[in-house]
C-alpha positions as CSV (number, residue, x, y, z in Angstrom):
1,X,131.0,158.6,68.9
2,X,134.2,156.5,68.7
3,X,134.9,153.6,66.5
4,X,133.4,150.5,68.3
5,X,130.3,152.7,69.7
6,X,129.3,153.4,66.1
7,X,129.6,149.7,65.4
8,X,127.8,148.5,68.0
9,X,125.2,151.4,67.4
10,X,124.8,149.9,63.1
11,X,125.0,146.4,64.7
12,X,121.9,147.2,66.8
13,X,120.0,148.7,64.1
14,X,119.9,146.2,61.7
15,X,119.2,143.4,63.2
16,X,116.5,144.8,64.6
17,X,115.5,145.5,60.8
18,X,115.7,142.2,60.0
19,X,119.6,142.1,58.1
20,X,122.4,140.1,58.2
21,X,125.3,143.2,59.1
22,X,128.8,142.1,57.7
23,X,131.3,144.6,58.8
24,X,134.9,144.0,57.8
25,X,137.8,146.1,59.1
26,X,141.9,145.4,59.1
27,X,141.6,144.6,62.3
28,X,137.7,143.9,63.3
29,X,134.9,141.5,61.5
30,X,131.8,141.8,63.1
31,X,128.6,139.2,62.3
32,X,124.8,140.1,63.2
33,X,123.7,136.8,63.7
34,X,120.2,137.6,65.1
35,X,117.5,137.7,62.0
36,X,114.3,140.4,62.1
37,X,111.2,138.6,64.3
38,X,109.0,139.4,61.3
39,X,111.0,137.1,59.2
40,X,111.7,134.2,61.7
41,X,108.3,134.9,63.2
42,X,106.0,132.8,61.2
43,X,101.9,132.0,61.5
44,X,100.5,128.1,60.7
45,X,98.5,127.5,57.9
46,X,94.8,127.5,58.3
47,X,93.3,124.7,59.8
48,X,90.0,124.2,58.6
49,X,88.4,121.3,57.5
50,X,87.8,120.1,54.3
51,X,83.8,119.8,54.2
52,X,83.6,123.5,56.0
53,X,86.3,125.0,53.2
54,X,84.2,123.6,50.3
55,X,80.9,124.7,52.2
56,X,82.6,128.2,52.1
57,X,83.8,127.9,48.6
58,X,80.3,126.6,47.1
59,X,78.6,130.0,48.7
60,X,81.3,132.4,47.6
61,X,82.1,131.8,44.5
62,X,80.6,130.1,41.5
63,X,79.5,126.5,40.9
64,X,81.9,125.9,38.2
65,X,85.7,127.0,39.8
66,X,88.2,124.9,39.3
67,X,90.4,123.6,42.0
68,X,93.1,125.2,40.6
69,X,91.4,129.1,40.5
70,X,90.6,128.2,44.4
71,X,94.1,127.2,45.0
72,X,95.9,130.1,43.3
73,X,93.3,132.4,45.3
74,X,94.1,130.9,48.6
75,X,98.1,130.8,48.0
76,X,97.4,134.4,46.6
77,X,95.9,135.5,50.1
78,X,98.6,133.5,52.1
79,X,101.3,135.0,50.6
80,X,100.1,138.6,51.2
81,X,100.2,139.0,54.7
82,X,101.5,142.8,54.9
83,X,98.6,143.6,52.0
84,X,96.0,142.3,54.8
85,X,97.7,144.0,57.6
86,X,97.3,147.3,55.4
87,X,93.9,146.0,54.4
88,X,92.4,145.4,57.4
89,X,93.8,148.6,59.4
90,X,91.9,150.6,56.4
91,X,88.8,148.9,57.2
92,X,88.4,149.7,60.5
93,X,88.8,153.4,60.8
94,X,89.8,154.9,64.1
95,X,90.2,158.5,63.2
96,X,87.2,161.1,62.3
97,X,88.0,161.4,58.7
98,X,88.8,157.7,57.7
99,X,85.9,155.7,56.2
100,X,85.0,152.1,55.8
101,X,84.5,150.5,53.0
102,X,83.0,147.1,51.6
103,X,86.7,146.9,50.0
104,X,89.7,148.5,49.9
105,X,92.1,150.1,48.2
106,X,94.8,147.6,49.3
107,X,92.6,144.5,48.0
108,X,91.4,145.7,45.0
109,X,95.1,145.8,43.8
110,X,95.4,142.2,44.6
111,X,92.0,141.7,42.9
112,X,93.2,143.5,39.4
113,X,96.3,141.5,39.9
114,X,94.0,138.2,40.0
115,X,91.8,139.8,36.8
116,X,95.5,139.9,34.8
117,X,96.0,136.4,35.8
118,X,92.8,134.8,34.7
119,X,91.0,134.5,31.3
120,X,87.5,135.8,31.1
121,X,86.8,132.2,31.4
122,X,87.8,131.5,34.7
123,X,86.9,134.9,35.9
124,X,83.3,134.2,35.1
125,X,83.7,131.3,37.3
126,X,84.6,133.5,40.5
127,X,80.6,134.5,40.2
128,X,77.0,132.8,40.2
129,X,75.3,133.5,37.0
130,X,72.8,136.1,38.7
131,X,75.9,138.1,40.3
132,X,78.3,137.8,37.6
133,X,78.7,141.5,36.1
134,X,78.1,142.1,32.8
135,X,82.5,142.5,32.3
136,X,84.2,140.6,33.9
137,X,87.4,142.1,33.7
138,X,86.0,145.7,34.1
139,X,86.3,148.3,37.3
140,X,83.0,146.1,39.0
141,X,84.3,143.1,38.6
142,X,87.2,144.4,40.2
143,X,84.8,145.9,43.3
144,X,83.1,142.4,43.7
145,X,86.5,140.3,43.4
146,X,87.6,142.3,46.0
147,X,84.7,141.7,48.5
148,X,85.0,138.0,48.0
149,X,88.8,138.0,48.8
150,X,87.9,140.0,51.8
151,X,85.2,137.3,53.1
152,X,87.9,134.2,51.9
153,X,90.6,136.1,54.2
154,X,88.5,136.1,56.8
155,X,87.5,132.9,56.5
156,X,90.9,131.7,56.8
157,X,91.2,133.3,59.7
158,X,93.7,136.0,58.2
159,X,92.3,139.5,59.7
160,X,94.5,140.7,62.4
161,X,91.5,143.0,64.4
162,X,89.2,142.0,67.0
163,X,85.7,142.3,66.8
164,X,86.1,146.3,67.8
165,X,88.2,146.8,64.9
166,X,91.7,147.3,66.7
167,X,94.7,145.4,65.5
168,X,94.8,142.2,67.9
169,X,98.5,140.8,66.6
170,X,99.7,141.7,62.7
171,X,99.4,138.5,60.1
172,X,103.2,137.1,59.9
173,X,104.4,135.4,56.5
174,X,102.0,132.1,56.6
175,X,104.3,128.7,57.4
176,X,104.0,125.7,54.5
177,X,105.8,123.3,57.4
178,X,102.5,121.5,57.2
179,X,101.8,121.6,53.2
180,X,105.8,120.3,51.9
181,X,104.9,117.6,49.6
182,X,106.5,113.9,50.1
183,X,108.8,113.5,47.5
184,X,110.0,109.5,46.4
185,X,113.5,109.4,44.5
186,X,112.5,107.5,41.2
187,X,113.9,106.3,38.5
188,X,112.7,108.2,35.6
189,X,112.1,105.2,33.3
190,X,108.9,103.4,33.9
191,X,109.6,100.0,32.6
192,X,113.2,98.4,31.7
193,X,115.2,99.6,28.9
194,X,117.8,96.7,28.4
195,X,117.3,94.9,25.6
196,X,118.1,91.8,27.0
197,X,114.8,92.3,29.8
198,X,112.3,93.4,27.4
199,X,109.8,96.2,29.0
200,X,109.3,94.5,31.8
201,X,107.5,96.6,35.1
202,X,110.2,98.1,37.3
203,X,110.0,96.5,41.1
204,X,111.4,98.1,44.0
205,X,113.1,95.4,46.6
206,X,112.4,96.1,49.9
């Protein structure tokens, strides 16, 4: 294979891996421009409506969360796409020797992960009192985190099988187009600071 066959043959590989390919020679520079599908490939953010996502979280989990254990769960499923690609595909078995489980191996990583994170506190909150188990940050707890995070991901519409169990389209990274914030440019003091204005209230002309 010549010079500018192997080139073209690297060129082809990685950017269908997903890399930028900077190849410098004396008398050569070659540029991959084209980006991996995965990474420019993106899926929206669930659209579900508010009273149905609090119905949800009222039945799941228990009645004292806080909005910000619900958020961090959420963000913590959206940002784990691959883990639910893996997770699913082990939860549908296709092959005489694979078994399904309530859980999976995949998820209940993500679930110790989320028992690290929390106090004992707010992992009591992830339970009603009657199926709240007896440690919370024990190998059960781990079992029934995992479940839950298994029926939220599903809610949210992130399983990538069909009804039969076969892998419909993989989950891509999740898009935050539709979640950016609307940031003002402020000044940071709240009232004046001249001496000469007293603290007056800071008005914006328009």
């Amino acid at each position: 294979m010549d010079y500018n066959s192997t080139i073209c043959w690297i060129f082809n590989v990685f950017s269908q891996t997903g890399f930028y390919v900077i190849i410098w020679h004396s008398d050569s520079f070659f540029v991959a421009l084209s980006c991996c599908l995965c990474s420019s490939h993106e899926d929206p953010f669930p659209n579900i409506a508010f009273d149905v996502f609090s119905a949800f979280i009222e039945s799941t989990f228990g009645p004292k969360i806080s909005l910000s254990t619900v958020l961090m769960l959420l963000f913590s499923l959206n940002e784990n796409t691959d883990l639910l690609n893996l997770h699913a595909r082990s939860q549908n078995p296709q092959f005489y020797n694979e078994q399904k489980r309530d859980s999976s191996t995949w998820m209940n990583v993500l679930s110790k992960g989320i028992q690290k994170k929390l106090t004992a506190k707010k992992m009591k909150s992830l339970f009603t009192k009657e199926g709240r188990p007896e440690d919370v940050m024990g190998a059960e707890a781990t079992e029934l985190t995992s479940i839950k995070l298994n029926d939220f991901a599903n809610f949210l519409g992130l399983n990538p099988c069909g009804p039969n169990g076969k892998i419909l389209q993989k989950l891509y990274p999740i898009s935050k187009a539709s979640i950016v914030p609307v940031l003002v440019l402020c000044p940071t003091s709240y009232k004046c600071m001249d001496a000469s204005c007293q603290p007056r209230s800071l008005l914006m002309l328009t």
